[in-house]
C-alpha positions as CSV (number, residue, x, y, z in Angstrom):
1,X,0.0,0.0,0.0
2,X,1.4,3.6,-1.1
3,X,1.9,6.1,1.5
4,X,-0.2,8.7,1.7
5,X,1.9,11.9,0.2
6,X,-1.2,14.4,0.2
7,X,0.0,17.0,3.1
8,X,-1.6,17.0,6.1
9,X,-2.4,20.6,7.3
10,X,-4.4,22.3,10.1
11,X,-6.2,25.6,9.2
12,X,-6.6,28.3,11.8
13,X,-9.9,30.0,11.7
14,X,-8.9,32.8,9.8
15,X,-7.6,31.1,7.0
16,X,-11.0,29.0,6.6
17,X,-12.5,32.1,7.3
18,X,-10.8,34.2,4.3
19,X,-11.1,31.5,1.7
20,X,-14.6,31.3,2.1
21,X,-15.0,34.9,2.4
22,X,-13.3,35.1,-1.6
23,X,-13.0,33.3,-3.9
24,X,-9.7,34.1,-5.1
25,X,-6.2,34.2,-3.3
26,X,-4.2,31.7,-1.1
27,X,-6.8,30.4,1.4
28,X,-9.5,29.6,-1.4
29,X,-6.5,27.8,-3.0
30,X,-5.8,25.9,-0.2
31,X,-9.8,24.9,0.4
32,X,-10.3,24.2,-3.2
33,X,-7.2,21.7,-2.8
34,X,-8.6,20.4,0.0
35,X,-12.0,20.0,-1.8
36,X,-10.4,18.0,-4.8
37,X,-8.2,15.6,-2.5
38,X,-4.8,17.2,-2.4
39,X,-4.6,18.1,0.8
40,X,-5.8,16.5,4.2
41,X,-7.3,18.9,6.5
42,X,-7.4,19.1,10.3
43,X,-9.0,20.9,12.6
44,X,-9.9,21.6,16.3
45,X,-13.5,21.8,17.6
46,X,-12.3,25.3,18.7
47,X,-10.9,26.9,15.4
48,X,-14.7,24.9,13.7
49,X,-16.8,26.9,16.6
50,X,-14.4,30.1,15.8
51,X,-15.1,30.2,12.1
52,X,-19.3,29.5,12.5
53,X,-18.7,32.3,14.7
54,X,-17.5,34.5,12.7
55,X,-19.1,34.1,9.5
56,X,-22.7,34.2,11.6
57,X,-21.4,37.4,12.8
58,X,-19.7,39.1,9.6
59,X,-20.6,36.9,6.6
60,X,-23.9,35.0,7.1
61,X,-24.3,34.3,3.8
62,X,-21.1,31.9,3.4
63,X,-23.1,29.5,6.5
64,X,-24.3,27.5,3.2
65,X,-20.7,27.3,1.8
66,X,-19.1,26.2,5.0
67,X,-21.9,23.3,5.5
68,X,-21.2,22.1,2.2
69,X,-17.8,22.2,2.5
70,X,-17.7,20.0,5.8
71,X,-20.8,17.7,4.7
72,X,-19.2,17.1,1.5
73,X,-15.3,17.1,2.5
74,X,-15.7,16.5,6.3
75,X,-11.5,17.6,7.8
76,X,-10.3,15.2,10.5
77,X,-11.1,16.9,14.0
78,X,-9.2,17.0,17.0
79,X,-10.3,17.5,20.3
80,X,-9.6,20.2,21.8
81,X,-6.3,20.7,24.2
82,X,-6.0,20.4,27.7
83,X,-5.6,23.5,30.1
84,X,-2.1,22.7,30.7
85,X,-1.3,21.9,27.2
86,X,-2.8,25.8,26.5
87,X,-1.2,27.4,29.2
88,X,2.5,26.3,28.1
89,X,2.1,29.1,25.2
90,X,-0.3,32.1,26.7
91,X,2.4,34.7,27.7
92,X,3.6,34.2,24.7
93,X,-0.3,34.1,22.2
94,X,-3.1,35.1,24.4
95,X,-5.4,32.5,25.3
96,X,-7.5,31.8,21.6
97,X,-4.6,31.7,19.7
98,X,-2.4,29.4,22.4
99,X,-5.4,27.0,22.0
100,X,-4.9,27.1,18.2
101,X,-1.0,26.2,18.7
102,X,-1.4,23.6,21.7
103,X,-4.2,22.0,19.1
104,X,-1.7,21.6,15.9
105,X,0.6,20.3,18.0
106,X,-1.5,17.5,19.3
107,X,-3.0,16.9,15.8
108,X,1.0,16.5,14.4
109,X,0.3,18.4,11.1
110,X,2.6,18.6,8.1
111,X,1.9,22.6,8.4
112,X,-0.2,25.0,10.7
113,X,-1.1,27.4,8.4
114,X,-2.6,31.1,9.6
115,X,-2.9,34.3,9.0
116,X,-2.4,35.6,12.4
117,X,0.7,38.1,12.1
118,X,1.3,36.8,16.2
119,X,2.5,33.1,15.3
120,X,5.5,35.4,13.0
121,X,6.4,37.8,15.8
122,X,8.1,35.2,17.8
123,X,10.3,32.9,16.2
124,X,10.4,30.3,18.6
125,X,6.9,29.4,18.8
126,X,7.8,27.3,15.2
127,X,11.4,25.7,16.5
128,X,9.7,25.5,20.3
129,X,6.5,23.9,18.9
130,X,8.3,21.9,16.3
131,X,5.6,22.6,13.9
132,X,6.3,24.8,10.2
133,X,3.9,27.7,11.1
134,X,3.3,29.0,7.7
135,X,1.1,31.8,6.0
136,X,-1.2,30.6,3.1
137,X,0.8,32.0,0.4
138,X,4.1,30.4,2.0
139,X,2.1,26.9,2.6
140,X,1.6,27.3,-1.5
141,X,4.9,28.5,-2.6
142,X,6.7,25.6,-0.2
143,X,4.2,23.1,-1.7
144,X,4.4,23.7,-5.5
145,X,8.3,23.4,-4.5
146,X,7.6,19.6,-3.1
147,X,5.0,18.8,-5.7
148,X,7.5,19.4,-8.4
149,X,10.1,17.8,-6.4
150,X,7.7,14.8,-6.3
């Protein structure tokens, strides 16, 4: 049996957020991937509960979108981490977005991709967290570079 190669990445709310929000640009890339099988998508209950949030609150109209997307492409879901397992990075994140790290790094992804500039500012969130934080456009750019590899 062949490995699976697709990558294996957890989304942050914002990026599900933004890529439902337009149509166009890296996070719709990255969902339309998702969609056609390229990529493997995880999630936390948290960042799901974030983005029904959000779009209830600033984008209604995308509800439909975002139903479809996980009725018809359900992402694996982890549960969401411990207290301890948050508090580890809250000096460092604030509380939502420590929950967001302290969930990729129980789920093991391939990439955390976000949008939020605070994963950037420090640089040892990545090498302390062992993940490869990325943006959406990076995620893309690094990809095309190990699909062509491939």
């Amino acid at each position: 049996m062949r490995p699976d190669i697709r990558p294996r990445v957890f989304l942050d709310s914002n990026v599900i957020f933004s890529g439902l929000y337009s149509s166009s640009g890296a996070p719709a890339s990255i969902l339309n991937n998702y969609v056609e099988g390229k990529l493997r998508l995880v999630v936390s209950q948290q960042v799901l509960e974030e983005v029904v949030r959000t779009i209830n609150r600033k984008l209604p109209s995308a509800l439909t979108s975002l139903r479809k997307l996980l009725v018809s492409a359900p992402p694996e879901i982890v549960g969401d981490p411990s207290s301890e397992d948050i508090a580890r990075w809250i000096n460092i994140l604030g509380t939502e977005d420590a929950s967001v790290l302290a969930a990729a790094i129980m789920a093991q992804p391939d990439y955390l991709i976000t949008g939020d500039k605070r994963f950037f500012d420090n640089p040892d969130i990545a090498k302390k967290s062992g993940l490869r934080v990325v943006t959406p456009a990076q995620f893309l750019k690094r990809w095309g570079k190990d699909t062509a590899l491939s």
